[in-house]
C-alpha positions in Angstrom: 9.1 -6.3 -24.7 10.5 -2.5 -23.8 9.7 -0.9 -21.0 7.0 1.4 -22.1 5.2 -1.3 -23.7 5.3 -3.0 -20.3 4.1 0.0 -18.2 0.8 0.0 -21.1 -0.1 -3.4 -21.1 0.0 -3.1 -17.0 -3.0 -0.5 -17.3 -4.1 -0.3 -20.6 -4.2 -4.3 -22.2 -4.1 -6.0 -18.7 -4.7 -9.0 -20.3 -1.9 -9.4 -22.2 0.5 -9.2 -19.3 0.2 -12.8 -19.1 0.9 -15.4 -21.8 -2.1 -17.2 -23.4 -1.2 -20.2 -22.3 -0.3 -19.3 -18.7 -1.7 -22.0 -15.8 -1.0 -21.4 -11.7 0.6 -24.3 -10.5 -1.1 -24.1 -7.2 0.0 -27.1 -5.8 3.9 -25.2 -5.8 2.7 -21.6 -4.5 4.9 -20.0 -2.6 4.2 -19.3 1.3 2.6 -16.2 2.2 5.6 -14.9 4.6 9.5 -15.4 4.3 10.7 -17.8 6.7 14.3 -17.9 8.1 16.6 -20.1 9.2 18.8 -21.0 12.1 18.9 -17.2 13.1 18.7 -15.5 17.0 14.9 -14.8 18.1 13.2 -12.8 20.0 9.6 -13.6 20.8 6.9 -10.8 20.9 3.6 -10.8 23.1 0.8 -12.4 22.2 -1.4 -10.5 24.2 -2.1 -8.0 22.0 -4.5 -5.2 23.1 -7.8 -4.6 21.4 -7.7 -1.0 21.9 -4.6 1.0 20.7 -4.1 3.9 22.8 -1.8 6.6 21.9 1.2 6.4 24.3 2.8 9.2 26.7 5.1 11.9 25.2 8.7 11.2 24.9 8.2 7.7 26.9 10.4 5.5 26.6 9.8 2.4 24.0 9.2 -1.1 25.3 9.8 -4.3 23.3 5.9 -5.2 24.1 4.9 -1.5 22.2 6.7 -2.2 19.3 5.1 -6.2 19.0 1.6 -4.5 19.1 3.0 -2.3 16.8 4.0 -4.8 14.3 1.0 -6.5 14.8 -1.5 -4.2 14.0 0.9 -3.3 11.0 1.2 -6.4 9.2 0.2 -9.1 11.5 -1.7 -12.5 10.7 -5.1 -11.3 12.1 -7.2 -14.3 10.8 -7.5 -17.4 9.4 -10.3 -17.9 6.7 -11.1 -21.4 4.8 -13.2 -20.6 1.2 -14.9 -23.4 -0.4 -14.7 -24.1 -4.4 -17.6 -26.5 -5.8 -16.8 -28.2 -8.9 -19.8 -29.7 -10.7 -18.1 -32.5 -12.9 -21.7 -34.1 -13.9 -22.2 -37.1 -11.7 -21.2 -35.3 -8.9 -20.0 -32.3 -6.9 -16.4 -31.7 -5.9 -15.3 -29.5 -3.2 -12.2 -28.2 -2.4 -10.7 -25.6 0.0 -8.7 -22.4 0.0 -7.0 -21.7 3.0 -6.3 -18.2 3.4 -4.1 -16.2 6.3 -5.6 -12.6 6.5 -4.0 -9.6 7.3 -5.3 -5.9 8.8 -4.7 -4.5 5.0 -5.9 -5.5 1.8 -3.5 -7.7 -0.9 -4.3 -8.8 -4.6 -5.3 -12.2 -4.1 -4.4 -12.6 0.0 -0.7 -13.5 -1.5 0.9 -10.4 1.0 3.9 -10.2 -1.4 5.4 -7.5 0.5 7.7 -8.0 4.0 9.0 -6.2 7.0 12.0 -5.7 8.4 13.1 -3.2 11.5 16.3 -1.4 12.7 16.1 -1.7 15.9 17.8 1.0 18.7 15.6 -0.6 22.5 16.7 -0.8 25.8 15.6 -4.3 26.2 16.9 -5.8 22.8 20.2 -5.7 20.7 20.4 -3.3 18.5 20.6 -4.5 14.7 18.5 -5.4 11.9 15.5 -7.9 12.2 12.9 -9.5 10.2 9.6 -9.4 11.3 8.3 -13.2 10.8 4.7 -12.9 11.1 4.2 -17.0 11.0 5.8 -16.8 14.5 5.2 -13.3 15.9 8.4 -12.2 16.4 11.7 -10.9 15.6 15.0 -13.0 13.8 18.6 -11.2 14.4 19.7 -10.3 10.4 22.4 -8.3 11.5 23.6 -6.9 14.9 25.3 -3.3 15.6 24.6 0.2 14.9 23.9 1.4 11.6 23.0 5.4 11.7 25.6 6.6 9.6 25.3 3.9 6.6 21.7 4.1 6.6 22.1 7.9 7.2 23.6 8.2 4.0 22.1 5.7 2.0 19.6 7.8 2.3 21.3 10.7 1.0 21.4 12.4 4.5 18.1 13.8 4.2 17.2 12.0 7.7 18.3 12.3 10.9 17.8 8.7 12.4 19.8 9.9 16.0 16.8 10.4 17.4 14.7 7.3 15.5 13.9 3.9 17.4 13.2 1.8 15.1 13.7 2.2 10.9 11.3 0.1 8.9 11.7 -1.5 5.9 9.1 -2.5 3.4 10.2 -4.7 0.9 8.9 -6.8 -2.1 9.6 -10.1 -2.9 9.0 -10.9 -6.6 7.8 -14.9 -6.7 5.3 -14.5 -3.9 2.3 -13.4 -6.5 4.4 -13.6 -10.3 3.4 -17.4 -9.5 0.0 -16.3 -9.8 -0.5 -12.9 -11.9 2.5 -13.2 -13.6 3.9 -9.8 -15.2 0.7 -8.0 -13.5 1.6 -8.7 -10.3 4.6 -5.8 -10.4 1.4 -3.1 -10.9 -0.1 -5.3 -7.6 3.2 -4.8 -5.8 3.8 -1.5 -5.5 0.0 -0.9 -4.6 0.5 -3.5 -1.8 3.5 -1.9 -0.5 1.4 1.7 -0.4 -1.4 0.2 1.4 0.9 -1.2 4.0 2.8 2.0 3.8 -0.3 3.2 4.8 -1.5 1.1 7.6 2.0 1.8 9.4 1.3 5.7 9.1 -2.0 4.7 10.4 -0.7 2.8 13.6 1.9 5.0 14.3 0.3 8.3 14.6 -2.4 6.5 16.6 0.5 5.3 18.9 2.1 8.6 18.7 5.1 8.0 17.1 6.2 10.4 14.4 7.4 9.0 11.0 8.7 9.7 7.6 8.4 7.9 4.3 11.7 7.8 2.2 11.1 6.7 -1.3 14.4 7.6 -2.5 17.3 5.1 -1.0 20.4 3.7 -2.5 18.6 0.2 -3.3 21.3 -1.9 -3.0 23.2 -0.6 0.0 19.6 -1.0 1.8 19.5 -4.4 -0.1 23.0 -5.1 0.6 22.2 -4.1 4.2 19.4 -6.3 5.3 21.2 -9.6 3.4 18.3 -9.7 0.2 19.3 -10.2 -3.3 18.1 -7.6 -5.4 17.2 -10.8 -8.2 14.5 -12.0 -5.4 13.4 -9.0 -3.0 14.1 -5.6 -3.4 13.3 -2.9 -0.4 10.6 -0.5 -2.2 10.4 2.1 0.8 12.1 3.3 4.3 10.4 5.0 7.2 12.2 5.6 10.5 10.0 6.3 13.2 10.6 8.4 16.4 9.0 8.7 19.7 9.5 12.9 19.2 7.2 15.2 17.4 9.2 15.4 14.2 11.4 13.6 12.4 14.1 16.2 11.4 14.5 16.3 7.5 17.7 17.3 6.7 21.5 16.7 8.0 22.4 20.6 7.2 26.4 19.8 7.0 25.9 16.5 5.2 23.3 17.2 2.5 25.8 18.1 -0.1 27.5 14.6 0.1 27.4 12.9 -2.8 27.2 8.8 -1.4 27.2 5.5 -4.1 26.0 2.8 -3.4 29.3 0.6 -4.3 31.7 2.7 -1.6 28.6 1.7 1.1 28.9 -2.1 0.7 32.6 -2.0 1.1 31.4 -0.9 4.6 29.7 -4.0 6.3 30.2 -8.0 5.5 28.0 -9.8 3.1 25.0 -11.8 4.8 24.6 -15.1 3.9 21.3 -16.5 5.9 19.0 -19.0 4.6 15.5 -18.7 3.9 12.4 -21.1 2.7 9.6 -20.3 0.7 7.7 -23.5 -0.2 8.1 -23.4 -4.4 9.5 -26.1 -5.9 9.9 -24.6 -9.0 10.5 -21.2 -9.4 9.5 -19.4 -12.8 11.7 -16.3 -14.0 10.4 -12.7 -14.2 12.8 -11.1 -16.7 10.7 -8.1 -16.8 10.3 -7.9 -13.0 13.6 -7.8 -12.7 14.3 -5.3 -15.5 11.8 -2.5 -14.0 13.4 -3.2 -10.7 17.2 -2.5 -12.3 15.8 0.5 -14.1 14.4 2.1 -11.2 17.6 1.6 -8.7 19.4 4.6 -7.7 22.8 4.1 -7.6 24.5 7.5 -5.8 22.7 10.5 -3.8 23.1 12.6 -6.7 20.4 11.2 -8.4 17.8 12.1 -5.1 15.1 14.6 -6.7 12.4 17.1 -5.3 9.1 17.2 -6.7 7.3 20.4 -6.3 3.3 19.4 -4.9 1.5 20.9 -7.8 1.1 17.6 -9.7 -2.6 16.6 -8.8 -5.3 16.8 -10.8 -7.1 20.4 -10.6 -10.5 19.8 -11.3 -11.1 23.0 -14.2 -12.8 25.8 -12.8 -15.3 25.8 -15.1 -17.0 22.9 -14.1 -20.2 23.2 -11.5 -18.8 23.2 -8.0 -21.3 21.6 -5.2 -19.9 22.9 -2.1 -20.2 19.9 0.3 -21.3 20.6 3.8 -19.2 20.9 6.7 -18.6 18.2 9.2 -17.1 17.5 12.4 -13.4 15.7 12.4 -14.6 12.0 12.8 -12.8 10.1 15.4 -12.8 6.2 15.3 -11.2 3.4 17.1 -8.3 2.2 14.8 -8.1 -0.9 16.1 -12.0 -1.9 15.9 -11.9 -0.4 12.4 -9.4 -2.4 11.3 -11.0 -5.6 12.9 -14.0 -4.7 10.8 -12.8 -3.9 7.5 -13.4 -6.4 4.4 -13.8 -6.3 0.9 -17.7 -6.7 0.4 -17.5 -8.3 -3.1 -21.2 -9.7 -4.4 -22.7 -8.0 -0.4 -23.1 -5.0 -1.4 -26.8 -3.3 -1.3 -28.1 -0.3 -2.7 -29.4 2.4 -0.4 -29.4 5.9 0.0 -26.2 7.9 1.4 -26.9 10.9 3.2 -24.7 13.8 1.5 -22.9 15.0 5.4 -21.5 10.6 4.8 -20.2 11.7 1.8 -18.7 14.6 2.9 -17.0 13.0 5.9 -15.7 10.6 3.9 -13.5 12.6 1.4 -12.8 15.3 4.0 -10.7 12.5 5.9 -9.7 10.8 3.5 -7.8 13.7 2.5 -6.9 15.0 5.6 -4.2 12.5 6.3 -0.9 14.1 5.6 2.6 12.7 5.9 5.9 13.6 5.9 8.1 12.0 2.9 11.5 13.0 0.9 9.6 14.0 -2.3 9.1 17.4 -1.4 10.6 17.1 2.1 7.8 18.6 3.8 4.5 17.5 5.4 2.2 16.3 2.2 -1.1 15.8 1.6 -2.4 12.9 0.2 -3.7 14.4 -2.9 -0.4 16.3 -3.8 0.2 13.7 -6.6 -2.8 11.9 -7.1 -6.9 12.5 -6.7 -10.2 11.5 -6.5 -12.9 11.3 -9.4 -16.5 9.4 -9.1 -19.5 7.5 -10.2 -22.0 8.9 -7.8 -26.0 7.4 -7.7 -28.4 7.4 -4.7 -26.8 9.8 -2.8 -29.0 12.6 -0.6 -28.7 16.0 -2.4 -26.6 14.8 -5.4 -27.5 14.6 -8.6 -26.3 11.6 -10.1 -23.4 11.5 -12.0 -19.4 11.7 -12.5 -17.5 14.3 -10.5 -13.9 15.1 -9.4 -13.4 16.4 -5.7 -11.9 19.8 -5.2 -9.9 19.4 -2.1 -9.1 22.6 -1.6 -12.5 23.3 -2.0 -14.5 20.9 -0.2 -16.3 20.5 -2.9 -17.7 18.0 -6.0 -17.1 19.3 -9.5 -19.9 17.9 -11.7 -18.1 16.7 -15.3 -21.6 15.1 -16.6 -24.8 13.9 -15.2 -26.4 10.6 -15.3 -26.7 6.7 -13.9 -23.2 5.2 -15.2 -23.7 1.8 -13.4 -24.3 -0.3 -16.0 -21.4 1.5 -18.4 -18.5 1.1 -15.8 -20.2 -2.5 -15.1 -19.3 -3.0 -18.7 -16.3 -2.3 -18.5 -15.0 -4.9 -15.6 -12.4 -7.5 -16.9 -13.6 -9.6 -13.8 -17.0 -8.4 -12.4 -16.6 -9.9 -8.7 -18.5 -6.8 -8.1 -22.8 -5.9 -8.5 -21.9 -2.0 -9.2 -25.7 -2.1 -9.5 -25.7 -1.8 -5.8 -23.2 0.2 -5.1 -23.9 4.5 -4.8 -20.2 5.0 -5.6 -17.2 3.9 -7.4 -14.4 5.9 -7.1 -11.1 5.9 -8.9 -8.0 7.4 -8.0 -6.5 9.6 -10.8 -2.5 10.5 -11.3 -0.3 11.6 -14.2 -0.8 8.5 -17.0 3.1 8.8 -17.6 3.8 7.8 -14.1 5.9 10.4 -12.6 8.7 8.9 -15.1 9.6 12.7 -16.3 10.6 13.9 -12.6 11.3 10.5 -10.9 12.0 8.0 -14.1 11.0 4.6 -13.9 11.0 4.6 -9.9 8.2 7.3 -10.3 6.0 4.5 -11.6 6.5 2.2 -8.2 6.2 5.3 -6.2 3.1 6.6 -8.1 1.6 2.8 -7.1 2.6 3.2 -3.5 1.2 6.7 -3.7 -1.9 5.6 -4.8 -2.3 2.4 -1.7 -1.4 5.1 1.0 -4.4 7.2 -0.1 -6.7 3.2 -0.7 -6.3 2.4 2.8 -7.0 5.7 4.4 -10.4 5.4 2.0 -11.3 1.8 3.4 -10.2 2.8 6.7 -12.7 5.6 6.6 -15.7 3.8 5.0 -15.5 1.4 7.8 -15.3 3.9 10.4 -19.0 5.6 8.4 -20.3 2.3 8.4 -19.7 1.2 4.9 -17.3 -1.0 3.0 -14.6 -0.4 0.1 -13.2 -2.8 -2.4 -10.4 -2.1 -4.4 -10.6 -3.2 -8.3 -7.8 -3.4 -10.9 -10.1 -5.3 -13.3 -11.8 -2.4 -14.7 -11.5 -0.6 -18.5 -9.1 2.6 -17.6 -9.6 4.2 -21.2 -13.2 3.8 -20.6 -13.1 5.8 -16.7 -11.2 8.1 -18.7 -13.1 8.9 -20.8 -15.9 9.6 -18.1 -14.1 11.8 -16.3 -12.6 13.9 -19.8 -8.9 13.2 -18.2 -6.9 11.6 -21.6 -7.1 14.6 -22.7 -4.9 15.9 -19.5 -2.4 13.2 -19.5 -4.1 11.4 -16.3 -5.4 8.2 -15.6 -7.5 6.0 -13.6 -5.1 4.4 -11.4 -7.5 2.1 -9.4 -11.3 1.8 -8.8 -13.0 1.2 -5.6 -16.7 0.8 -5.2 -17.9 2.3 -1.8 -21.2 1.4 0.0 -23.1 0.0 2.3 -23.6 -4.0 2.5 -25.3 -7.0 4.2 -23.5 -9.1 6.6 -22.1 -12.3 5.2 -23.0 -15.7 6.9 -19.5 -17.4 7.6 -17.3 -18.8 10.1 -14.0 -16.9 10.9 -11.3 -17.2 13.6 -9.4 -14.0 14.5 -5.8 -15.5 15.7 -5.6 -13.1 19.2 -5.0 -14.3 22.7 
């Protein structure tokens, strides 16, 4: 299969990213977190705090800080047990699915993604670790300081002097291939954005300033932190800094041009060994072909991306100027605490117009500094938000695209779509009949691959989580819930919205809305 085909059947023909035949060997699933062994540890508090208040300026860092940090990031929150009842005719059999929840949302609770940290604190060595969440603390990968390698494996477009702590997102293949096969590399990348996202979330609210680097010599990173690229590849960088900026640019540096094979003459191979449960590990040729493809291999291939990419609703289309609210401010912590995934619990009701207007005004208003464009960037620079919208107080019902410079909803066609994008679900583990709207987040339908080539496809993805989570973040904080979809007809939201036509595409769908409580037992894993 080429490449392009690939990237199609991943939005397009979802159902043939998997062979006919395929089975999940359940009984051999990989664990949900990497475990390492035999290496130096460093334990992090348990007593986590429930509020997270932002921290004095230009304090120093404590080890305890960075653990809540890490915590609130990525952390094992909860632990959930899910029945399955299997009527075989002379009786029922039950089984149960035990699942380890995080703060941010993953395809299937599998958390394919993993952190690691460059560490510079007082009270620790500085090196490389990896955060094991099974134990809440840190494992030693590598010890010594690493500015200048990372420095310029990142094509010196970051000055990490000042930065306590790099960190490291990563992907490791097997971890939901086992289940989704090929689809799972369209799951990773969104994973990685929505964790992207929570950590942009936790550190402003802790006051630490970051930066997303997308563009990375992969295998000096790789190389760095002891992964082989065939397993785990690192998908995105952010340092993070105790200062109000995170400066962009080394100006006597940035004309270097760095590869990646004169880096790893620099520092030793690591050899350390890791566990991950499976038996019997399938290959994922194609997974590992996208992941070759996309690899930068010197700075010189490093690229800027002007922000004029999103989707500009046309003029021409009715504009409903929404009305102006207040900024909303929400405990982050309680929020996350109080986020899930509704499913079948959603209920129809009305929502008041100013709920809908708060809701896409901060959504939108999160901004971020990354080395696309190297400046503070909205979230809709590359990608936007279209919708299904019925019930709501002062809207007609129909499909509209937010203008976001405008503040405003750009009717495309009236009407009650419910029941068409209900159609149109490959899985329906949603009642869109109950929910007022379903929104889908829209971006170029060739991926970014013209500016960025294959790695604009994996960015696009990440892209597209960052600006998910802020959305379920907020619909929490308004008293509603999100669930984000990938089973849904994109040709068919398409041509809703009148977008083919522009080279855009649904990216993801995510039914917004009120719901009822759900009668369960849950444990959240805090002292």
């Amino acid at each position: 299969m080429n490449l392009e085909t690939f990237l199609h059947h991943l939005h397009f023909d979802t159902e043939k990213c998997a062979p006919p035949d395929w089975q999940v060997d359940w009984e051999d699933a990989p664990l949900p977190y990497k475990l390492y062994r035999g290496l130096p540890e460093i334990s992090l508090s348990g007593d986590v705090p429930l509020t997270l208040k932002r921290r004095e300026a230009h304090a120093e860092l404590a080890l305890e800080e960075l653990g809540h940090f890490l915590w609130y990031v990525y952390g094992i929150t909860q632990y959930a047990q899910t029945p399955f009842i299997e009527d075989t005719g002379e009786k029922a059999d039950v089984s149960y699915a035990q699942l380890l929840r995080r703060f941010v949302p993953s395809g299937g609770a599998l958390y394919p993604n993993e952190l690691y940290v460059y560490l510079k604190l007082e009270d620790v060595p500085t090196g490389i670790y990896h955060y094991d969440v099974a134990h809440h603390r840190l494992l030693l990968l590598r010890e010594g300081n690493h500015d200048f390698y990372l420095s310029r494996s990142l094509g010196n477009n970051c000055d990490l002097s000042d930065c306590f702590c790099t960190v490291f997102v990563s992907t490791v293949f097997w971890k939901n291939f086992y289940k989704y096969n090929n689809f799972s590399y369209r799951l990773q990348g969104l994973d990685a954005g929505v964790l992207i996202g929570q950590t942009l979330e936790v550190a402003n609210q802790m006051g630490f300033s970051s930066r997303v680097c997308y563009q990375f010599l992969d295998r000096s990173i790789n190389h760095l932190l002891g992964l082989s690229e065939q397993d785990e590849s690192v998908y995105a960088v952010i340092p993070l800094s105790i200062h109000p900026s995170i400066y962009g640019v080394y100006k006597d540096n940035c004309e270097e041009v760095v590869s990646d094979t004169e880096l790893i003459q620099e520092v030793p191979l690591l050899k350390h060994e890791s566990y991950n449960r499976s038996k019997r590990v399938i290959d994922y040729p194609m997974l590992r072909k996208m992941n070759e493809v996309s690899l930068l291999e010197t700075t010189n291939s490093f690229v800027k991306i002007s922000n004029d990419n999103h989707v500009k609703p046309a003029l021409g289309m009715e504009a409903m100027i929404l009305p102006f609210t207040e900024r909303l401010f929400f405990d982050l912590a309680s929020v996350c605490r109080e986020r899930r995934s509704p499913n079948f619990d959603f209920m129809i009701g009305k929502v008041s117009q100013t709920k809908v207007s708060t809701l896409l005004k901060e959504t939108f208003s999160l901004s971020y500094q990354n080395d696309l464009n190297g400046t503070h960037e909205n979230a809709e620079a590359h990608v936007s938000l279209y919708g299904s919208f019925y019930n709501v107080e002062g809207i007609p019902n129909g499909a509209y695209a937010y203008d976001q410079s405008a503040h405003a909803l750009r009717r495309i066609t009236q009407g009650d779509f419910r029941e068409f994008l209900q159609s149109g679900l490959t899985m329906p583990t949603v009642n869109l009949f109950q929910v007022p709207l379903v929104l889908h987040v829209v971006g170029d339908r060739d991926h970014l691959k013209k500016k960025l080539g294959y790695r604009g496809y994996r960015i696009q993805q990440m892209e597209t989580g960052i600006l998910v989570q802020r959305l379920l973040l907020m619909s929490c904080a308004l008293g509603m819930g999100g669930h984000p979809l990938l089973g849904f007809d994109a040709n068919q939201c398409d041509e809703l919205y009148g977008i083919h036509s522009k080279e855009k595409t649904s990216l993801i769908q995510i039914p917004v809305g009120p719901y009822l409580p759900r009668a369960w037992i849950k444990g959240n894993l805090i002292s």
